[in-house]
C-alpha positions in Angstrom: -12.1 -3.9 -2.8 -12.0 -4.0 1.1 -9.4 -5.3 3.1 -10.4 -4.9 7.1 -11.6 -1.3 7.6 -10.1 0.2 4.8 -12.7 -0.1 1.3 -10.2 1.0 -1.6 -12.4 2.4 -4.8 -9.8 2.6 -7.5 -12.0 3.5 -10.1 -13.1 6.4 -8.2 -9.3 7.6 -6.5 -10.4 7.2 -3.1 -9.5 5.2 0.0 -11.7 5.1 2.5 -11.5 4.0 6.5 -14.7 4.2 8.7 -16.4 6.1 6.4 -13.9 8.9 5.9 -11.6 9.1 2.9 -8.2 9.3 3.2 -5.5 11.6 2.0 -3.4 10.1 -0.4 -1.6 10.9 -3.6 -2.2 8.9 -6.7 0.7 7.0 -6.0 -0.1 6.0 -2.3 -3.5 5.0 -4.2 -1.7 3.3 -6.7 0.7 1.3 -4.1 -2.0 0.5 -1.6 -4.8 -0.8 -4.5 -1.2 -2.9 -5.9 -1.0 -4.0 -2.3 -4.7 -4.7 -2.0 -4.5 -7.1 -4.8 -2.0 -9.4 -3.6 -4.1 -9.2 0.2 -2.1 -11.6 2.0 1.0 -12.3 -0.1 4.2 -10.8 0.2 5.2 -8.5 -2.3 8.6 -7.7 -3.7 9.9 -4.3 -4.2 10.5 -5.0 -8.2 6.8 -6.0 -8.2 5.5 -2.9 -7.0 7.6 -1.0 -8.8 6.7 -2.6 -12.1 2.7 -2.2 -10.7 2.6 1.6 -9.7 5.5 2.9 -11.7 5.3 0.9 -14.2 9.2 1.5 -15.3 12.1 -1.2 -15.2 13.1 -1.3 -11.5 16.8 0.1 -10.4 18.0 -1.3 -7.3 19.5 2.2 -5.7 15.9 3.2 -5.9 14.3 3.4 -2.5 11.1 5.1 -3.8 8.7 1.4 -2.9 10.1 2.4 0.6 9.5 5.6 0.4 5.7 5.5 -0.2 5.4 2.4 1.7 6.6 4.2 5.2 4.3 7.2 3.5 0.9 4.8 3.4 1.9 3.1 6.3 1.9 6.1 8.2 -1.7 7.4 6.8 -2.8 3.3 7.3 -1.9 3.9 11.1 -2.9 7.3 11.4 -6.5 6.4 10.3 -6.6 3.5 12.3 -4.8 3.3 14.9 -2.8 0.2 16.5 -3.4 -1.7 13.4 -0.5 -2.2 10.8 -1.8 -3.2 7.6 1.6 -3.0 5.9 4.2 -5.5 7.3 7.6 -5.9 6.1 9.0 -8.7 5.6 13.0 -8.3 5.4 14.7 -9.2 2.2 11.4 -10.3 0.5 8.9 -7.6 0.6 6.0 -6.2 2.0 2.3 -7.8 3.0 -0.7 -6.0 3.6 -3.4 -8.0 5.7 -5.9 -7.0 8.4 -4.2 -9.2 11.4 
């Protein structure tokens, strides 16, 4: 699937942006191809969660956030001055290519 610059190959574990993979862990994978499937939409926390952990959520568990400031980080690292991962305050996070 590609979103932007970034072409996510979930099938194969990789990430890529202009032609370079990036470094992630399965689990940045696993949030950023959760992400990539909701292009667009905001996504709660508890959805996530459920998508990548796959385990009832807890609400004292900041791990979403965690690996969200993690990717996001990578995301701008890679490209820089684009932020594919907004947060949206109360509700969730979006990734788009604005």
């Amino acid at each position: 699937m590609v979103v932007g610059e970034l072409d996510i190959r979930p099938a194969e574990y990789v990430a890529i942006v202009r032609g370079t993979p990036l470094r992630l862990t399965v689990r940045e994978l696993e949030l950023l191809t959760a992400l990539a499937e909701r292009t667009g939409r905001i996504v709660s926390r508890e959805e996530l969660y459920d998508a990548v952990w796959r385990q009832p959520f807890r609400k004292s568990d900041r791990s979403v956030d965690v690996y969200v400031a993690r990717l996001r980080h990578k995301l701008e690292e890679a490209l820089p001055g684009c932020r594919y991962i907004q947060t949206h305050f109360g509700f969730g996070y979006r990734l788009s290519c604005d």
